[in-house]
C-alpha positions as MATLAB code, in Angstrom:
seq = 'XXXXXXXXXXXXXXXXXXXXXXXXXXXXXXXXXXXXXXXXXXXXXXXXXXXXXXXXXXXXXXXXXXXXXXXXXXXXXXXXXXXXXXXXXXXXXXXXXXXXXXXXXXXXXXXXXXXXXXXXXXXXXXXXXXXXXXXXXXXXXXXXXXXXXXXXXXXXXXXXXXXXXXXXXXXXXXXXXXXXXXXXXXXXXXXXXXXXXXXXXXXXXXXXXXXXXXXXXXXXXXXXXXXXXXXXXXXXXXXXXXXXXXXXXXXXXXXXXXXXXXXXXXXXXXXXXXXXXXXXXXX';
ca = [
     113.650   95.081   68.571;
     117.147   93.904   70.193;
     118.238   97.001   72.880;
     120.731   98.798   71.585;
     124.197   98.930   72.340;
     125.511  102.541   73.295;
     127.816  104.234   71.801;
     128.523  106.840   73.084;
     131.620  106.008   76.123;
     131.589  109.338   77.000;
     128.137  109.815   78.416;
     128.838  106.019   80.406;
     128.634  106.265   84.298;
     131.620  106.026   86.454;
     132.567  102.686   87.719;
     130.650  102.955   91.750;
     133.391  102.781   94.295;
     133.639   99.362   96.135;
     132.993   97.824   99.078;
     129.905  100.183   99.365;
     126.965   98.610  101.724;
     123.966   97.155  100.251;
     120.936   99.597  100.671;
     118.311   97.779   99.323;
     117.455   93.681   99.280;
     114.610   92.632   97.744;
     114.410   88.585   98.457;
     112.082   86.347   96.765;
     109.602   89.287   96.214;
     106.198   87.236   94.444;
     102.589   89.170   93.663;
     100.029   88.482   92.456;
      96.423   89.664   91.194;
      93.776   87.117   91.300;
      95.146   84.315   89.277;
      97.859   86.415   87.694;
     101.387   86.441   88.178;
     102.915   89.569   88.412;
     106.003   88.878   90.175;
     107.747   85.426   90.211;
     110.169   85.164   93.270;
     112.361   88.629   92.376;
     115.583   88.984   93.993;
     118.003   91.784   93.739;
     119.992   94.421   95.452;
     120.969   97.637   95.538;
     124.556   99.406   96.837;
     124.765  102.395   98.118;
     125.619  104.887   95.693;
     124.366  102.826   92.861;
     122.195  103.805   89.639;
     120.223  100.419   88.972;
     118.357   99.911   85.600;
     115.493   97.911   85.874;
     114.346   96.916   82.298;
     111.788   94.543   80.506;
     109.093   94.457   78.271;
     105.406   95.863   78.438;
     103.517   93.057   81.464;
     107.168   92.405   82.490;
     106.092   93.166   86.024;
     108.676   96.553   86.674;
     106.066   98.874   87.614;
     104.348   95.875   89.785;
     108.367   95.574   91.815;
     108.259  100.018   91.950;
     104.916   99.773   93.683;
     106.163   97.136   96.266;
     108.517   99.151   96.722;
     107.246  102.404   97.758;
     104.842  100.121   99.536;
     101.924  100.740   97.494;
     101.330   97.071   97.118;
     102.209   94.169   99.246;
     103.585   91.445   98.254;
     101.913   87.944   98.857;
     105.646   86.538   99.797;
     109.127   87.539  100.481;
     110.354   90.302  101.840;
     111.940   93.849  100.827;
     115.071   95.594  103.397;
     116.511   98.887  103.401;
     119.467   99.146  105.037;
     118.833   96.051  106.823;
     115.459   96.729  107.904;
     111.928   95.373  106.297;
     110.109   97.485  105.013;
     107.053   95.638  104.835;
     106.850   96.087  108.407;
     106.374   99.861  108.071;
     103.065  101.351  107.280;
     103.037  103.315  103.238;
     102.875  106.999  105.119;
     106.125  105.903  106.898;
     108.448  105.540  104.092;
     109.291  108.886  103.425;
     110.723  109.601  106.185;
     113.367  106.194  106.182;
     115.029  108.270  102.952;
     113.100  106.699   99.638;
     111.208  108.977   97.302;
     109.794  108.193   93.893;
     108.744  109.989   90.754;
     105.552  109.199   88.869;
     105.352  107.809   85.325;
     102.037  110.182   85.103;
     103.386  113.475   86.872;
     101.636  113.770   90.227;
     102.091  117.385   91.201;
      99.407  119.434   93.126;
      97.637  121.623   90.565;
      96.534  125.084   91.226;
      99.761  125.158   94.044;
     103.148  126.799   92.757;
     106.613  124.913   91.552;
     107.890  126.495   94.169;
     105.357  125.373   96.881;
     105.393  121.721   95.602;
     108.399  121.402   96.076;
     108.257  122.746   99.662;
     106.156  120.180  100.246;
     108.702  117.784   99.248;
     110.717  118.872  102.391;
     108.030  118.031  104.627;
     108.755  114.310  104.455;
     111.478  115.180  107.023;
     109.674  118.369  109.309;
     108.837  116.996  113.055;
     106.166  119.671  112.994;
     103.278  118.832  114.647;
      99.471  120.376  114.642;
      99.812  122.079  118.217;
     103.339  123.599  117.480;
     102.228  124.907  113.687;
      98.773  126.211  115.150;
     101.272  128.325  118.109;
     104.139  129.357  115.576;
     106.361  128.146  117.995;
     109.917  129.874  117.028;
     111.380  126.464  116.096;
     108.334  125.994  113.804;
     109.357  129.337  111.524;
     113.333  128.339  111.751;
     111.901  124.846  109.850;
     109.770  126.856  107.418;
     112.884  129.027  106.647;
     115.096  125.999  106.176;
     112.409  124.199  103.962;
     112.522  127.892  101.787;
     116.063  127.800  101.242;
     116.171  124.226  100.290;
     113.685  124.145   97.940;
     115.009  127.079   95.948;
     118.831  125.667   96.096;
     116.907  122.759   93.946;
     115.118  124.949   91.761;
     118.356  126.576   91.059;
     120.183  123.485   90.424;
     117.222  122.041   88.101;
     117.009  125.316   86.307;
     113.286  126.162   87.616;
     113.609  129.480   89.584;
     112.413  131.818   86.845;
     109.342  129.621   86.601;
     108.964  129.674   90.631;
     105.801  131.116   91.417;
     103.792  129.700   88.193;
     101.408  126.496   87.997;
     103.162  123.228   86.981;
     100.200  122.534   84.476;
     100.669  125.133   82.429;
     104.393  124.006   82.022;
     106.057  121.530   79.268;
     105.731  117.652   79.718;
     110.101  117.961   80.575;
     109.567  120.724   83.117;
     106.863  119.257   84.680;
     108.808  115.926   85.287;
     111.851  118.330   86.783;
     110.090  119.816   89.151;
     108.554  116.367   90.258;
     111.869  115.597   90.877;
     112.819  118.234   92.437;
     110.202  117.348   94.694;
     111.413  114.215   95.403;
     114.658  115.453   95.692;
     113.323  118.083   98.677;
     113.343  114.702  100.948;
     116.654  114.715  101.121;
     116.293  110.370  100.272;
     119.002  108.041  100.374;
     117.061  106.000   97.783;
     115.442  108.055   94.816;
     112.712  105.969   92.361;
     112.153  106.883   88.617;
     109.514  105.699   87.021;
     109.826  106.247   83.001;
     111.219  109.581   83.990;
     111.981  110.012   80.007;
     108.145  108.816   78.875;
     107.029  111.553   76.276;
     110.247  113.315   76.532;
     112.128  114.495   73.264;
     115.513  113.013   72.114;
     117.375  116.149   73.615;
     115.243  116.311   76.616;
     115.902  112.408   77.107;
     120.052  113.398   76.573;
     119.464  116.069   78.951;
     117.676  113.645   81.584;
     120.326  111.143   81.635;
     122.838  114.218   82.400;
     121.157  115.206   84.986;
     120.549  111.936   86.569;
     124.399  111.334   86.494;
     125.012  114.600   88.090;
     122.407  114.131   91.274;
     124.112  111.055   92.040;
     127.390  112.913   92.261;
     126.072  115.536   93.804;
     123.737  114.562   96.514;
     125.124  110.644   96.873;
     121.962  109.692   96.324;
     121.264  105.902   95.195;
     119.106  105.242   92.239;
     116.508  102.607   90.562;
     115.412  103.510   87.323;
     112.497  102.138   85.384;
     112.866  102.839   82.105;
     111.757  101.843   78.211;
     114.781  104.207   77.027;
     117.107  101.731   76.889;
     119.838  104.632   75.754;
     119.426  106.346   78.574;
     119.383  103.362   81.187;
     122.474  102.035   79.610;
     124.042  105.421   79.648;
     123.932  105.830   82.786;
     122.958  102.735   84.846;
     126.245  100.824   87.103;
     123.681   97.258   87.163;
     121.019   96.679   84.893;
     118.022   94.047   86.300;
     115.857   92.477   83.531;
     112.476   91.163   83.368;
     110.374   88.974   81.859;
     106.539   88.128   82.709;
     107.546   88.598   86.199;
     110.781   86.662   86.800;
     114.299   87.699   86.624;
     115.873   86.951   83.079;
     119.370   88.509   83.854;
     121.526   90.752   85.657;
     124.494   92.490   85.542;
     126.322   95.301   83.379;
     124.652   97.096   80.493;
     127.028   94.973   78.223;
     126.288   92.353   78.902;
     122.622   92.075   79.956;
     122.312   93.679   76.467;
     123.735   90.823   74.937;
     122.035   88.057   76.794;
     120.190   85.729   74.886;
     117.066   85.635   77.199;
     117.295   89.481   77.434;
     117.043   89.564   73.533;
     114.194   86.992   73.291;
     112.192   88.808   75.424;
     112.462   92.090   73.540;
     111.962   90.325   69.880;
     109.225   88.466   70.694;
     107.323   85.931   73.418;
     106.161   82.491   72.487;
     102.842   81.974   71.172;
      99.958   81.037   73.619;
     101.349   83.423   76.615;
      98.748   85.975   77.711;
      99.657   89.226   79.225;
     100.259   90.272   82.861;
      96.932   92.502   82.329;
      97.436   95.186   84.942;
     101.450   94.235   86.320;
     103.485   96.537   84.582;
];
């Protein structure tokens, strides 16, 4: 069906200052899988500061863009900067540390560990620890640890996790879990943060409560933001730029309004011609 247009004026985002930099460029990005086309020459960027939506139908190739860009994948051409810099130059157990994090559309949290120890790992993305110094306790060592402590539980206070601390994240609600994945990613103090369907299986309030939240991070920690999303409410609540797809090219760009009015935006969420097979496993 035809995304639909928010009401709600309230709950829009605040105009992002100008004349921010650009954080992230993503230039003539292209992938593909065997004979399949998962990405078609995607451009966009990214100020800082920003929340971008990035939107499109099931095969549209969003999840296939996230992946290249937390350097999961590759891409087979173009080429993907961060504050000026490529990233495809940079191995995948390097990017943490340049200030991008991501969330996972199927949580990811280490079972059997505590909220509050996941999302002490979280911090580690920036420690300088290394084996010899951790297996000496050097003094600097337990000043790191103690900084890491407080951190992680000024996020569980601000995502309303503390009383649930010390238990298991499996044992939690779907919505909890996702916060304290978050909060996770949020322990890497990133300059770039990556949803990925952050609202999948959530409830109406939860997904109200999400979008909220979102908002307030931003503020908060000045963090920039691409969100992959099906929720169109909540990525035109709160998104500055949306970025649509369509079997793996860019179909439009611009504000919610108007990429939710655009013809080719609409086309692609009614229906695809006949004859056109799916991306199979872009996403």
């Amino acid at each position: 069906m035809t995304p639909p247009i928010v009401q709600d004026r309230e709950a829009m985002p605040t105009t992002v200052r100008a004349s921010r930099e650009k954080l992230l460029e993503v230039r003539d990005v292209a992938m593909r899988f065997g004979g399949i086309v998962a990405l078609d020459g995607v451009s966009l960027e990214i100020e800082e500061g920003q929340i971008l939506g990035l939107i499109g139908p099931n095969g549209a190739g969003k999840t296939t863009l996230f992946n290249c860009l937390s350097r999961l994948y590759t891409p087979n051409r173009g080429d993907i900067l961060f504050e000026g810099r490529s990233l495809l130059r940079r191995p995948p157990h390097r990017i943490a540390e340049l200030g991008i994090a991501r969330t996972f559309q199927n949580w990811a949290l280490f079972p059997g560990q505590s909220v509050l120890d996941n999302v002490r790992i979280g911090g580690h993305a920036g420690s300088r620890s290394d084996f010899v110094s951790d297996l000496l306790r050097l003094p600097w060592v337990r000043r790191n640890e103690v900084a890491l402590e407080e951190a992680a539980w000024a996020l569980l206070d601000a995502l309303e996790l503390a009383e649930i601390a010390h238990e298991a994240p499996e044992g939690l609600p779907l919505g909890t879990r996702k916060r304290v994945e978050l909060a996770r990613a949020l322990a890497a103090r990133p300059k770039l943060l990556l949803l990925d369907e952050p609202a999948s299986g959530l409830n109406h309030e939860e997904v109200a409560g999400l979008g909220s939240l979102i908002r307030r991070i931003r503020a908060d920690r000045d963090v920039t933001v691409l969100l992959v999303e099906h929720h169109m409410n909540l990525v035109m609540s709160v998104s500055d730029k949306v970025v649509a797809l369509d079997f793996g090219r860019k179909i439009a760009e611009g504000t919610p309004a108007s990429v939710q009015r655009d013809e080719e935006v609409i086309r692609a969420y009614l229906g695809k011609p006949k004859g056109r097979a799916p991306e199979g496993p872009a996403r």
